[in-house]
C-alpha positions as CSV (number, residue, x, y, z in Angstrom):
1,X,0.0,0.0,0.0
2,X,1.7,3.4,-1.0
3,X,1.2,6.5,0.9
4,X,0.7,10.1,-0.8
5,X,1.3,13.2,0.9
6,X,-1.5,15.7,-0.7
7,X,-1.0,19.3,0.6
8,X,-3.6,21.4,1.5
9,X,-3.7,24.4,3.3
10,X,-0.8,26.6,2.9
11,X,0.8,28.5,6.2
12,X,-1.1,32.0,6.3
13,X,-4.4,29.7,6.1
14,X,-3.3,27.6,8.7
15,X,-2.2,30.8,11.3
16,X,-5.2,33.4,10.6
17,X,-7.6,30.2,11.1
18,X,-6.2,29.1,14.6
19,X,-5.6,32.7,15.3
20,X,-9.2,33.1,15.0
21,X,-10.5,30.8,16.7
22,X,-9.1,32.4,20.6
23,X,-10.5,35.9,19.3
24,X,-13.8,35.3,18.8
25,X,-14.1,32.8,21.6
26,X,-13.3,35.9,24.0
27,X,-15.5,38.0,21.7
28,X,-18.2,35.9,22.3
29,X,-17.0,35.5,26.5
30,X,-17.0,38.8,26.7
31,X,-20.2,39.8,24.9
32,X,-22.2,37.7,26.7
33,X,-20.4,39.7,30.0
34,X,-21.8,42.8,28.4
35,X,-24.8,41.4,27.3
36,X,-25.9,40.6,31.1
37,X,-26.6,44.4,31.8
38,X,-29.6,44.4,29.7
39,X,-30.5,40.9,28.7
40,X,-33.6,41.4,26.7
41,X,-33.8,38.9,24.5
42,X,-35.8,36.0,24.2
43,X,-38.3,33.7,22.1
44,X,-41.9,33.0,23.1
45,X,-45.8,32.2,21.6
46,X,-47.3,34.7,22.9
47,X,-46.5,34.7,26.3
48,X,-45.4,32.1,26.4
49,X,-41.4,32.2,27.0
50,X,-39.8,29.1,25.0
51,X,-35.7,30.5,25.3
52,X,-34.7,32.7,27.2
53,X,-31.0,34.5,26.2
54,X,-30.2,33.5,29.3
55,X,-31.2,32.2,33.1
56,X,-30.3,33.8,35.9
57,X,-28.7,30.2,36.8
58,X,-26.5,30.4,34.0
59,X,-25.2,33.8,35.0
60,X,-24.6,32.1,38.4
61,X,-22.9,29.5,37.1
62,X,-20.4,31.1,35.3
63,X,-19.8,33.8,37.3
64,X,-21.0,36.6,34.5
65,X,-23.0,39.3,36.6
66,X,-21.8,42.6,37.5
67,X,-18.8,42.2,34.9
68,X,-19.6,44.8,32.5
69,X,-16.6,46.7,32.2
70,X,-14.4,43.8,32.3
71,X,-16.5,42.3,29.3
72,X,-16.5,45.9,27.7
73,X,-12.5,46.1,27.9
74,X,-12.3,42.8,26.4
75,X,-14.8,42.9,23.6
76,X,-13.1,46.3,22.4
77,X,-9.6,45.3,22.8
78,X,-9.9,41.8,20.8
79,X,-12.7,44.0,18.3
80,X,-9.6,45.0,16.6
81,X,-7.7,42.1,16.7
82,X,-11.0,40.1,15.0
83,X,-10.8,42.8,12.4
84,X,-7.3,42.9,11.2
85,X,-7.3,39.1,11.5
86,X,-10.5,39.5,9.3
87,X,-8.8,41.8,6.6
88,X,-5.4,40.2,6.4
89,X,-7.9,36.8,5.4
90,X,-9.8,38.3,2.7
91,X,-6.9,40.3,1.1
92,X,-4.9,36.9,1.3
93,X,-7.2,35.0,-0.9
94,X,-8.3,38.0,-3.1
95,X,-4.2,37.8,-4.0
96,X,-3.3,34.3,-3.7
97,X,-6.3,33.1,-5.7
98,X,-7.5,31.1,-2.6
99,X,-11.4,32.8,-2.8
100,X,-11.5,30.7,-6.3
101,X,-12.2,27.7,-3.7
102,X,-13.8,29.4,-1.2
103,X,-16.5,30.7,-2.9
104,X,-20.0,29.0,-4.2
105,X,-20.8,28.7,-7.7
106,X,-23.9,27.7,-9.6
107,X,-23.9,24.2,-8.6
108,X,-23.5,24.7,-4.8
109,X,-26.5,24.4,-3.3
110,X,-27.5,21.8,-5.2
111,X,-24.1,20.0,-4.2
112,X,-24.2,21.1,-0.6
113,X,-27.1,19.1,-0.1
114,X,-26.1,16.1,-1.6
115,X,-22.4,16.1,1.0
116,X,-25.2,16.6,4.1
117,X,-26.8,13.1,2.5
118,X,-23.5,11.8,2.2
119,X,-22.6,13.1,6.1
120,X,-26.2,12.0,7.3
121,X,-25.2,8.4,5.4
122,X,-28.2,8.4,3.0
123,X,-25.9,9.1,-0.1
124,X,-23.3,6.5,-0.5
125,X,-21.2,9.1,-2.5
126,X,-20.1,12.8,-1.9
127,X,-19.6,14.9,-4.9
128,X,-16.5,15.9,-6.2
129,X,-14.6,18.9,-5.0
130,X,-11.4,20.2,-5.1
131,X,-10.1,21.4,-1.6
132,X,-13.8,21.9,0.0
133,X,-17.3,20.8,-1.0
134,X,-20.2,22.8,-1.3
135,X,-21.4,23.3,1.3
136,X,-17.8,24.1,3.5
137,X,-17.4,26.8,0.0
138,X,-21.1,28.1,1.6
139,X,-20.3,27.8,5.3
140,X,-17.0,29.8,5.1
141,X,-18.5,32.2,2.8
142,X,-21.0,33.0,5.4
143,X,-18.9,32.8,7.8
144,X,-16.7,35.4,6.2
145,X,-20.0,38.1,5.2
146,X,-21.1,37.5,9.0
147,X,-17.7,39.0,10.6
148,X,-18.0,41.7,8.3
149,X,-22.0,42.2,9.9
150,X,-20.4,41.8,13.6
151,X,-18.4,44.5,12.4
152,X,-20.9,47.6,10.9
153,X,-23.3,46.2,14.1
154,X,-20.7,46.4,16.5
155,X,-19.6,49.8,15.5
156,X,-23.1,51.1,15.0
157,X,-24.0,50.0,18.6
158,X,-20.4,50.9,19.9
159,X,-20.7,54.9,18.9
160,X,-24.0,55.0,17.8
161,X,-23.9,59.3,17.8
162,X,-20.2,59.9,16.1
163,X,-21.4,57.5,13.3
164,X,-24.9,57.5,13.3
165,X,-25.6,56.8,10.0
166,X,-24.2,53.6,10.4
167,X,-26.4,52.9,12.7
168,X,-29.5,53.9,10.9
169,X,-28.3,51.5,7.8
170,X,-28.3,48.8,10.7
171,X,-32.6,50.2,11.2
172,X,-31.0,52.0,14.4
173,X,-29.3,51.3,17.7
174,X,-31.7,48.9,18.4
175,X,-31.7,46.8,15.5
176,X,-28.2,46.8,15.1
177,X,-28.1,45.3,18.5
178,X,-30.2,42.3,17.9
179,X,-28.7,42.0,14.9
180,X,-25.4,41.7,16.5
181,X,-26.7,39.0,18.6
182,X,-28.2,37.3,16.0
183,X,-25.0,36.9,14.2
184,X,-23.1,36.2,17.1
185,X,-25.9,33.2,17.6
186,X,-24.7,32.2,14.5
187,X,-21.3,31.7,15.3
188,X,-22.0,29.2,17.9
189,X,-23.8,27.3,16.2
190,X,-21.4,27.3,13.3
191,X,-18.9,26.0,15.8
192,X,-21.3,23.3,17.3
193,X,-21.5,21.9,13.8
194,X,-17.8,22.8,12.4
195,X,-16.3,20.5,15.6
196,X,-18.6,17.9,14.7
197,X,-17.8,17.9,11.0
198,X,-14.4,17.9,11.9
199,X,-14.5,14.9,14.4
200,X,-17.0,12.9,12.1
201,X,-14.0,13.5,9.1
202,X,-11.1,12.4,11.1
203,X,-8.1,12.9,12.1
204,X,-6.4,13.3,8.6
205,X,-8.9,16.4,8.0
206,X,-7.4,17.8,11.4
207,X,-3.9,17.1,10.5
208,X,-4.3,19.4,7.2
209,X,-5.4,22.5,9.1
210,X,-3.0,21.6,11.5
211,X,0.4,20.7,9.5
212,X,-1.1,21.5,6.3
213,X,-1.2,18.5,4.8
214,X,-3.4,15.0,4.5
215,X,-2.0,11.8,4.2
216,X,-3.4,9.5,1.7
217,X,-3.0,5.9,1.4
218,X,-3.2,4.0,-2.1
219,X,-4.5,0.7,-2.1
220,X,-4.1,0.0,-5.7
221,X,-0.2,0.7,-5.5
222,X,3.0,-1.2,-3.6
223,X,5.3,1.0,-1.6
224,X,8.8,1.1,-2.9
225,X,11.2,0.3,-0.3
């Protein structure tokens, strides 16, 4: 059985995505620290509360009340880091050519449904892609428009007077804040589901993001000693 070394994801892809990753976990830390001073959000029939954003046991729990300025100092301090991080991504695969793989085409969604078959074991085969499928080409697309979102909505709520017409494009200070927390929402759930693609694919899919490369072994050939 030979073995083939494939690479995959080159250096800069490798650093700005584990960089990432600790920046908007304290983003998200420290939001919720801010978000405990006026924790208004919540879904419900009626009235009828089904979720509440969050319990007071949860604030308990992990020690989040009365930490607003701590959360505040955080969030503004690693705000910059998420957006340079940010920047330095997009204009390294606007000039490497990378965004070619990264972003849908035509046949995406039709594709991207036919790899969650495939992951839900329904579809015996996965289309064929080049270094993501469809529907990683949508997540990280998505994932790429939403930090730009957290960004207006974060400034529009963060100086909501100097720049105020920021905020109105957001539908006002109000607005903009929900919509902050809606995408911020959506970033936990896209790391719910990207730990458990990434588990469910292996260690080999790990190793590429990690050393940037996967290891892939050829039944049809004989090693050469």
């Amino acid at each position: 059985m030979a073995i083939k070394i494939v690479y995959k994801h080159k250096l800069a892809t490798r650093w700005m995505h584990w960089i990432n990753f600790p920046i908007l976990t304290v983003m998200i830390w420290s939001g919720i620290l801010i978000y405990w001073a006026n924790d208004v959000y919540e879904i419900s029939i009626g009235k009828t509360v089904l979720v509440k954003f969050f319990p007071e046991s949860f604030y308990q729990t992990f020690h989040i009340t009365h930490r607003l300025s701590e959360g505040m100092a955080f969030h503004f301090v690693f705000m910059w880091l998420f957006m340079i991080n940010g920047l330095l991504y997009v204009m390294y695969t606007i000039v490497t050519g990378e965004w070619r793989y990264l972003l849908p085409n035509r046949n995406s969604l039709k594709e991207s449904f036919q790899v969650i078959l495939h992951d839900l074991h329904i579809r015996k085969t996965a289309p064929p892609q080049l270094k993501y499928n469809a529907a990683q080409r949508i997540a990280y697309t998505m994932i790429v428009l939403m930090g730009f979102g957290s960004l207006l909505t974060g400034f529009a709520i963060y100086k909501p007077v100097q720049i105020q017409w920021l905020t109105n494009i957001c539908g006002g200070y109000e607005w903009a804040r929900a919509e902050h927390f809606i995408l911020t929402v959506g970033y936990v759930l896209f790391f719910v589901i990207h730990i458990i693609q990434v588990i469910l694919a292996g260690w080999n899919n790990f190793r590429a993001m990690v050393a940037g490369f996967e290891v892939i072994k050829d039944k049809n050939k004989t090693q050469t000693k």
